[in-house]
C-alpha positions as CSV (number, residue, x, y, z in Angstrom):
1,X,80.0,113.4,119.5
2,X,82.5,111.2,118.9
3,X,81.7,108.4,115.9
4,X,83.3,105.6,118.1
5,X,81.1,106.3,121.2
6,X,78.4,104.1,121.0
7,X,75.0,105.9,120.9
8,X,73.6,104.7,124.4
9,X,75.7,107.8,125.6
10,X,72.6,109.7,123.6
11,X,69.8,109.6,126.3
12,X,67.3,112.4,125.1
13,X,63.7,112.1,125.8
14,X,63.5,112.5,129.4
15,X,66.1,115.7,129.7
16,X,67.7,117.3,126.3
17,X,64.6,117.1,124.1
18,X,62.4,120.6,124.3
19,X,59.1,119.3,125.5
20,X,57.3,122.8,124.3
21,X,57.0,123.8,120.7
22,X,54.8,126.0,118.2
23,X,51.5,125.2,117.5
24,X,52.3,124.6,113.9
25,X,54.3,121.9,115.0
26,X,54.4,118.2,113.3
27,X,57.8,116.7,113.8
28,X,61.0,117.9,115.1
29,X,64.3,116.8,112.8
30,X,67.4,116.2,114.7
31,X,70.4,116.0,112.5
32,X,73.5,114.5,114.2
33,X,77.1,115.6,113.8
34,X,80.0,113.4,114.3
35,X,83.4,114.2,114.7
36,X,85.1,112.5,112.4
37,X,83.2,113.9,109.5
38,X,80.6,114.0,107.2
39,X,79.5,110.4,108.6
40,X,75.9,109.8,109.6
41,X,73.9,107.6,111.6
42,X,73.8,103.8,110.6
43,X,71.1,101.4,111.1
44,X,72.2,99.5,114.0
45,X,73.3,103.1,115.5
46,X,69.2,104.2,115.5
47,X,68.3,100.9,116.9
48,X,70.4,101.7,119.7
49,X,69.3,105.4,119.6
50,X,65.4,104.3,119.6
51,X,66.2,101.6,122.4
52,X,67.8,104.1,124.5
53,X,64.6,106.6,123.6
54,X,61.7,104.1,124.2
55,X,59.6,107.0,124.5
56,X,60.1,108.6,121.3
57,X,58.4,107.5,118.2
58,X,61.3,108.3,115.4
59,X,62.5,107.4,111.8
60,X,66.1,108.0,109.8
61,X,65.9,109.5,106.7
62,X,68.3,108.3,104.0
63,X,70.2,111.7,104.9
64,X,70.8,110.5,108.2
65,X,68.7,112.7,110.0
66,X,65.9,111.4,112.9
67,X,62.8,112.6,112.7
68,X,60.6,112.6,115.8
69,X,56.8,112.4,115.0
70,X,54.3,112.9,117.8
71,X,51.3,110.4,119.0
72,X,48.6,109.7,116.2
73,X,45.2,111.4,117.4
74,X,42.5,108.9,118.7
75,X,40.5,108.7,115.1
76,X,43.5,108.0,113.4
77,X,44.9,105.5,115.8
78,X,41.2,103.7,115.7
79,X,41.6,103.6,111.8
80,X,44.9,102.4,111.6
81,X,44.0,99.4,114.1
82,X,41.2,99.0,111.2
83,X,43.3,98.7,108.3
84,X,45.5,96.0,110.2
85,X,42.9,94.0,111.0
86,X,41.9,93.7,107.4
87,X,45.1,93.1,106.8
88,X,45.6,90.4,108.9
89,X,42.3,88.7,108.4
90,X,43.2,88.0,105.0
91,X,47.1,86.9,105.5
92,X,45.8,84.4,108.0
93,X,43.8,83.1,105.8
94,X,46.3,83.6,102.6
95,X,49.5,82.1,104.9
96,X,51.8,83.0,102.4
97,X,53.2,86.1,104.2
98,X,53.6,88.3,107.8
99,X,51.8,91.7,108.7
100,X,53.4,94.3,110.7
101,X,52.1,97.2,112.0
102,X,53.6,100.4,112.9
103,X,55.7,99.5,115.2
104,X,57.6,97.7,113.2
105,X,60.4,99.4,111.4
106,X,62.9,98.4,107.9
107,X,65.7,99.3,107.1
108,X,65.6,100.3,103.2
109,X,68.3,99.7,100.6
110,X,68.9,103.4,100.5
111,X,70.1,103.3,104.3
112,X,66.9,104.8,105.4
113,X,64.3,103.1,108.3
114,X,61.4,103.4,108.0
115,X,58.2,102.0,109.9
116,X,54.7,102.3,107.8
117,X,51.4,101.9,109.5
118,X,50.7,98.4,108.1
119,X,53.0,96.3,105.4
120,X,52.7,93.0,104.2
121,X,55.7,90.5,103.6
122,X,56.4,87.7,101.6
123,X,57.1,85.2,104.0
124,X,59.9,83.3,102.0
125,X,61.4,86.8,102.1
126,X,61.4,87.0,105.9
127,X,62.5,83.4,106.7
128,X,65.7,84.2,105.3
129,X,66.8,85.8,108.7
130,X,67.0,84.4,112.1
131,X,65.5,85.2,114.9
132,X,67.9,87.7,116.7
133,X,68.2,89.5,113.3
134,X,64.4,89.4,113.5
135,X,64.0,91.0,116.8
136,X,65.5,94.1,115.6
137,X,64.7,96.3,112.0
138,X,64.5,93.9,109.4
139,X,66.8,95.1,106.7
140,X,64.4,94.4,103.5
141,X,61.4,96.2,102.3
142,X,58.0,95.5,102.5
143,X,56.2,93.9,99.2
144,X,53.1,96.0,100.3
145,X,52.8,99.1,102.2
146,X,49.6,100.9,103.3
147,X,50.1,104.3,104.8
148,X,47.5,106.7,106.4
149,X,47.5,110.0,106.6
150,X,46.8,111.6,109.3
151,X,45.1,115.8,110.0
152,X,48.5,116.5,110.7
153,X,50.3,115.2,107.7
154,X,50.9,116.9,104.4
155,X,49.9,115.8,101.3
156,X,53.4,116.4,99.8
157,X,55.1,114.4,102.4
158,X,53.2,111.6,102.1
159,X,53.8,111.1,99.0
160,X,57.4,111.4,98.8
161,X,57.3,108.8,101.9
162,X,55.1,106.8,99.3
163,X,58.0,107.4,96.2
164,X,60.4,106.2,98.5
165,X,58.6,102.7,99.3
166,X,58.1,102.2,95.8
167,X,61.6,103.4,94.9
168,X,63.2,100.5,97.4
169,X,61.7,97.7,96.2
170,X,57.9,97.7,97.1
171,X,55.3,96.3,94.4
172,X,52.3,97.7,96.2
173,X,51.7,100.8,97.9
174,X,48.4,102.7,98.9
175,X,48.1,106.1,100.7
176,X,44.5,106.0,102.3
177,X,43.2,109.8,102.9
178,X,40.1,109.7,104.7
179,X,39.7,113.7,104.5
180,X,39.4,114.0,101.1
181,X,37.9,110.0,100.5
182,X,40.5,109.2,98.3
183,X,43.0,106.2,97.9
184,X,46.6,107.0,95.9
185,X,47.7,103.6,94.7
186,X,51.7,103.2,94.0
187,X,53.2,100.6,91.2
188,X,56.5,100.0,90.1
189,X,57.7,101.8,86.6
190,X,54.1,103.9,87.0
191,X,52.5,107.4,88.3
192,X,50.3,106.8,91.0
193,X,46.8,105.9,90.5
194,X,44.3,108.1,92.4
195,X,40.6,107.0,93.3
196,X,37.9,108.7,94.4
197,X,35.8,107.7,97.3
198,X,36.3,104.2,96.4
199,X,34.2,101.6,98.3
200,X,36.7,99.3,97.8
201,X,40.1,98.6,96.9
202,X,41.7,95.2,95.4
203,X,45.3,94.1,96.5
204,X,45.8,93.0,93.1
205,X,48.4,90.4,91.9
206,X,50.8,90.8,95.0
207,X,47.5,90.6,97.6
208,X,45.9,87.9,95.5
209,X,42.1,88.2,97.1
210,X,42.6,90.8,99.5
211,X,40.0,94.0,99.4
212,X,40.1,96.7,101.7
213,X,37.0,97.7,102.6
214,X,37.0,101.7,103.1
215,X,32.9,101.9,104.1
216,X,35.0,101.0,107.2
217,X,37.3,104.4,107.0
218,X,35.1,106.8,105.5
């Protein structure tokens, strides 16, 4: 493919992509080679690629490469809903920044995009872009990021997904496990913190007042 076609010639979901795969499947990783060389796939280039795909639920690593991920399983879709609505309840109340959930996707200093199942922002932050740029990946990341892992989602990748907030710029993070009951909490400059069957959970300093209650997860 030619670097200078624009990417809605890259229709995939209904026709090229394999709809029938192993049983040990999670995700499928498509890497993309362009003509012109070792270039890969930009920002604006997924958005296109993701608009043109609707159906596909995808990320870019910082390699360039798309990752397709599959539908979340009922429970975990019912838990994630959860978390945001904690979430939220508090940043209404709080009003000093926006909640997204996962279908909101950033694009991270290190070029990759990425769309975490809830993150919190300060609003000063996002204000600093208008609205068309809003409508589209935001190009910052997220002060707070909570992730939840899923039965089909290794320990190891979440938390290099969870090195890589912290690594671009996030000053919270927390990787909520509901199989084993345990909450990995990511700071800045630090190794992560791991609780055990924690009842609760304090946002700290950058969630001033905000606890997540996990009698509601486990």
């Amino acid at each position: 493919m030619n670097k200078s076609a624009t990417v809605d010639t890259i229709a995939i979901a209904d026709t090229y992509f394999p709809t029938r795969f192993p049983k040990r499947f999670r995700s499928a990783r498509m890497h993309l080679d362009f003509e012109s060389g070792p270039d890969k796939m930009s920002p604006e280039e997924f958005w296109q690629f993701c608009a043109d795909n609707d159906k596909l639920r995808a990320e870019l690593t910082k390699e360039g490469d798309v990752i397709i991920m599959p539908p979340t399983g009922f429970e975990t879709g019912e838990l994630n809903l959860e978390l945001g609505f904690q979430l939220v309840r508090w940043a209404k109340k709080d009003k000093t920044g926006i909640v997204t959930d996962s279908g909101a996707a950033y694009v991270l200093p290190n070029g990759a995009v990425k769309a975490p199942d809830a993150a919190w922002t300060l609003k000063s932050r996002v204000d600093t872009f208008d609205k068309e740029q809003r409508q589209k990946f935001l190009p910052l990341c997220p002060d707070f990021v909570l992730e939840l892992r899923s039965p089909s989602d290794t320990l190891l990748e979440q938390t290099a997904k969870m090195d890589e907030w912290i690594e671009n710029g996030a000053r919270l993070a927390w990787l909520v496990d509901p199989k084993t009951k345990r909450v990995h909490i990511y700071r800045p400059g630090g190794k992560p913190e791991i609780l055990e069957n924690p009842s609760k959970v304090s946002g700290e300093d950058v969630l001033p007042g905000f606890e997540l209650d996990l009698m509601q997860i486990w």
